[in-house]
Structures are given as C-alpha cells and as structure tokens.
N, C-alpha and C positions, 0 to 999 in steps of 0.2 A: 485211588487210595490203596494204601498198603495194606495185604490179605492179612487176618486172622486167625492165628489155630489156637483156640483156648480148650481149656477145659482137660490140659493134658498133665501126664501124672510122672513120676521119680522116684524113686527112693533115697534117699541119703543115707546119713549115719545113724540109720534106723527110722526113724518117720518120713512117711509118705508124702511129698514135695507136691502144689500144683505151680503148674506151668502155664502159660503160653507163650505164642512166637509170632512175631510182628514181619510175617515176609517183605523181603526189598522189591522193587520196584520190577515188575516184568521181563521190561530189555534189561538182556544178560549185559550189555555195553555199559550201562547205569548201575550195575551191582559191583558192589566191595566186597573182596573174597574173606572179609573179616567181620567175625559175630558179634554181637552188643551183650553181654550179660547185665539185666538192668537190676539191680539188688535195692530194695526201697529201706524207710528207717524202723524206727519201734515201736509206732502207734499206726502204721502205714499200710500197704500192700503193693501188689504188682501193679495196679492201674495208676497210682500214681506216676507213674514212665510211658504210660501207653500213648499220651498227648507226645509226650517228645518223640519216641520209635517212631511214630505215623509221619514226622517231618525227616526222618533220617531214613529217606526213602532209600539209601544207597546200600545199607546194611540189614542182613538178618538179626532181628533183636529176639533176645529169651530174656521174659519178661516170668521172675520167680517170687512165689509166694515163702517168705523164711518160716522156717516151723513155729507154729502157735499162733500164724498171723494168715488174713485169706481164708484160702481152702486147703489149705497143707493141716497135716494134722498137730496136736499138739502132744506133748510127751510128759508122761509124769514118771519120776520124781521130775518137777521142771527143771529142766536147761535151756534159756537162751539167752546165753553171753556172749558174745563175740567168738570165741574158741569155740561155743557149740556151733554157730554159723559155718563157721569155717571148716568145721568138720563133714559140715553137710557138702558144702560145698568143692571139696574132696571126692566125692561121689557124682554130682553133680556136673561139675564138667566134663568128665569120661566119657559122658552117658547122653546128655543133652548139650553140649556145647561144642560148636563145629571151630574148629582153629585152622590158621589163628584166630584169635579173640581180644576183644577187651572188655573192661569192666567198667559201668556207671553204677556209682554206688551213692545216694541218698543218703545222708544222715547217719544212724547206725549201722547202715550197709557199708558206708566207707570202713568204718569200725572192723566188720566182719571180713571186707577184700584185705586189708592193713594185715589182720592177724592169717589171713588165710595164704595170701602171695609167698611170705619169706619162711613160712613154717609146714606148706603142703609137701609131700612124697615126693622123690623124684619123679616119679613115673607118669603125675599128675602135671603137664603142660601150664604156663604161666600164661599170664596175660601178656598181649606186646605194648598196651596202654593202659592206665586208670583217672576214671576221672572223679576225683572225690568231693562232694557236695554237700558243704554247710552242717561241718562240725569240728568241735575240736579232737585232737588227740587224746586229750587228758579232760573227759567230762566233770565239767563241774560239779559238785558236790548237792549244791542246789536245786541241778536238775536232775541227779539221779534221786534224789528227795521228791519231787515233781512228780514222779513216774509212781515212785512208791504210794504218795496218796492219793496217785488217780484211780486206783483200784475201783473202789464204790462207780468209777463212770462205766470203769467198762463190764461189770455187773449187773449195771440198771439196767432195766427195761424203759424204753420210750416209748409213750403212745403214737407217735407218728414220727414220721422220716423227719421232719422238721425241728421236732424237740431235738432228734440225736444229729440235727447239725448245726443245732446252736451254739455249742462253745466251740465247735469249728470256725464258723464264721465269727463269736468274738476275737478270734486270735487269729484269722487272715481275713478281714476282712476286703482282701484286694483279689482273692478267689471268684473268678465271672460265676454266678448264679447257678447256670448251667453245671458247671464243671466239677461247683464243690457237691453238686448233691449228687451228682455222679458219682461222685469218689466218693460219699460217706453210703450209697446205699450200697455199693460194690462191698463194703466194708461190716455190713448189720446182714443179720438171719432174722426170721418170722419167728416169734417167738409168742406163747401165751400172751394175749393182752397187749402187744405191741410189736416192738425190734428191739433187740440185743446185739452187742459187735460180736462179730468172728473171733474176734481177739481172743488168746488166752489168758484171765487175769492176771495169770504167774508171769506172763512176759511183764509185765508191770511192779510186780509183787516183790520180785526176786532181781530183779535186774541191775547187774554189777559190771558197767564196761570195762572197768581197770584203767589202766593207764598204758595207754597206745604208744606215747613218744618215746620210749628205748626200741622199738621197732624201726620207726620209722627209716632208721640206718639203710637197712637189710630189705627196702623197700625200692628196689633198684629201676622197678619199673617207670617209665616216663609219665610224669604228673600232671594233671591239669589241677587245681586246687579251686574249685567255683563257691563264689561266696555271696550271700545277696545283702547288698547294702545295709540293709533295716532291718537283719536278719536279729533275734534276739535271744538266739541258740549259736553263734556261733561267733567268736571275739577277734579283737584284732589280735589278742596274745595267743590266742590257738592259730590264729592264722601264721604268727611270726616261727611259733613251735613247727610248724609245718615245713614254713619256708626254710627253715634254719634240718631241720631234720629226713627231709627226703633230697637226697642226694640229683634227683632230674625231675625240677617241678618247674611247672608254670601258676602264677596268682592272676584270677582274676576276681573282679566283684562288678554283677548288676546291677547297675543304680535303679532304685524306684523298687527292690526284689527282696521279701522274707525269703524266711527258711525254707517256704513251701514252692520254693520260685521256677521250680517244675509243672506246678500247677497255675500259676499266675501268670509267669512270659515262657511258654515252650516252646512259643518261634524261636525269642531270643537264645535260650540256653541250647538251642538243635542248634541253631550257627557255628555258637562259641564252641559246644561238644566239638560240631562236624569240621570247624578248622583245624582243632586242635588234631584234630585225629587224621587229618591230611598230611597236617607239618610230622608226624610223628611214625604212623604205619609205615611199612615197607612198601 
C-alpha cells in the first residue's frame, strides 16, 4: 500500500493549509514523475481522495484541506469562493507541489482549479491535466440556496458519530458503511456533549460560486470531465456548457455513480483518472 505523510501544514494567501501526501509505489520503474493535486468540494475534505490516491499507485498525490474545511484554518471576515481558493492555491503549488502536475478537483474544487489555472501569476507553473468531477460551471441557484440553509447542520452538535452521519447516508446511500463513517468522522471534532464538524459555518453562510462558464475558454488545460450517472448535483446542461466551453476536454459518466462517486466506486474512477492521464501526460 501507498505511504502516508499526514498531518502536514502550508500557508496560503494567509491561512494555514493542512495537507497530506499519498507516496507512489516504491519501485522507482512504477513511479510517474507527475504529482496529483487532489482538491475536494464544499461540504468535504482531503480524505475524500485518499481511497482513489491509494489505487493511483504510480503518482505522488497532495491530498489538501481548502480553508474553512478539515484542519486548515478558517478566516474571518469569511472568504471562501472560488477566487479565495484559488488564491490559496497560488501559494500552494510553489511550496508543496512537485511539477509537473495535475489536478483532481471534486465538486467545488473543479470550481477553485477552473478559476485558479487561467487567472494564477506567471511564475506560478500550470497543471499539464485536470480532471474535473461532477459539477457544473454555473451552479444552480438552488443549490447555492441548499448550502445557505444548511448552516444550523453544521453548527449542531451530535451525540454520536452516527446521528452526524445520518443525512450523509440519506443522500448517498450507495456509500460501503465502512467508508462513509470514515469520511464523516475525519470531518467532526470532540465537542461538549457530543461532535461538531470541522467545517466553518461561513463556508456555507456565505458561499457565492459565481458563474464559471466565461472561463472556461482560457481553460486550456486538457480535460477529463467525470460525471456520475445519478448524480443530482451535476446536469446534462452543465455537462453540455463544459463540453461546448473547454477547448481540450474528454466527457465521461459512471453508470450506477452519485456525486460522491469518489467515495462509492474509487476503483472505478482510479481507472478512468489513470487512463486519462496516460493518453494525455508527456
């Protein structure tokens, strides 16, 4: 199995990033001289990537926590929109990410590499792939409504790890047992009387993606566009907006796969990443 260095730290564009890195496979013959930046979505963290890293035994993956989410710290007056991500992440690759590179970006992370690739410093190195996973460009209005009244969840305290993974599991419940409670305890602190998420509520509170598709253009990097069938965060019209708006993309869609579909099939999606990133790396 692939090494582990968690627990390590960054600084951004001001707040303190946590990291880990999912080492490649031993023999030097079996290693990809190109790094995985794994960027998760807005209710999320790093360990949602950690099942796929561990089958992409051929690359070094940096596996980050975005500010407000995890163990990164959070910032007041809040910022975390897209542009703030990307700001971070500006700093971030300099410092922790060995190039070349590419990026897998979950959710709102696609959001943050989208705004981050065609708008970073010269002096800050691009990605030579991205693979952007199950959202749209232009987030619906609905779901940025969604977010805003989720606040009260991620303020509550649950008496047990299980209270705080039950609307989890109403809303994937195709998540193996094992894996979601992984991810949801990764995601809660010890708190009087129970658990509370990591989360900062203002990532919820405040949270304004904008509208991604006049980028897209200037999004020059070659695409993989992964979308999971039954996904019900991400449309066939955000998928067309993609296809129609990044100038080197590839579409695919998981059958039997939600939005969480990193967490559901991470054989599958390590495949598809890891062809994708064969036909395409140098």
């Amino acid at each position: 199995m692939a090494e582990l260095s968690a627990g390590l730290r960054v600084t951004g564009a001001g707040p303190t990033l946590s990291y880990e890195i999912v080492e490649p496979a031993a023999d030097p013959s079996k290693q990809s001289p190109v790094t995985l930046l794994c960027l998760h979505g807005n209710s999320s963290h790093r360990g949602v990537w950690r099942l796929v890293a561990r089958q992409l035994t051929d690359f070094r993956c940096v596996l980050l926590d975005f500010r407000g989410h995890g163990d990164s710290d959070h910032v007041s007056p809040p910022a975390y929109n897209p542009e703030d991500h990307a700001r971070d992440l500006e700093h971030v690759v300099p410092s922790v990410v060995e190039t070349p590179y590419a990026i897998l970006a979950h959710s709102a992370g696609a959001l943050a590499a989208a705004r981050f690739i065609p708008t970073s410093p010269p002096e800050v190195s691009l990605p030579v792939a991205f693979v952007w996973v199950d959202l749209d460009p232009f987030v619906p209005r609905w779901q940025v409504e969604y977010f805003h009244q989720g606040v009260g969840s991620v303020t509550r305290t649950f008496p047990t790890i299980d209270d705080a993974s039950r609307g989890f599991r109403r809303i994937y419940p195709n998540i193996p047992d094992d894996r979601l409670r992984s991810f949801v305890v990764e995601g809660l602190r010890k708190s009087d009387g129970g658990w509370r998420m990591k989360l900062d509520p203002a990532t919820y509170a405040t949270w304004e993606p904008g509208d991604l598709r006049p980028l897209l253009a200037k999004v020059a990097t070659p695409t993989l566009v992964l979308r999971g069938a039954d996904s019900i965060v991400s449309t066939a019209e955000g998928a067309a907006a993609l296809a129609d708006g990044l100038p080197d993309r590839e579409l695919r869609e998981m059958k039997g796969a939600s939005h969480m579909l990193v967490l559901e099939h991470p054989e599958e999606a390590a495949q598809t990443i890891r062809a994708f990133l064969r036909a395409h790396l140098p």
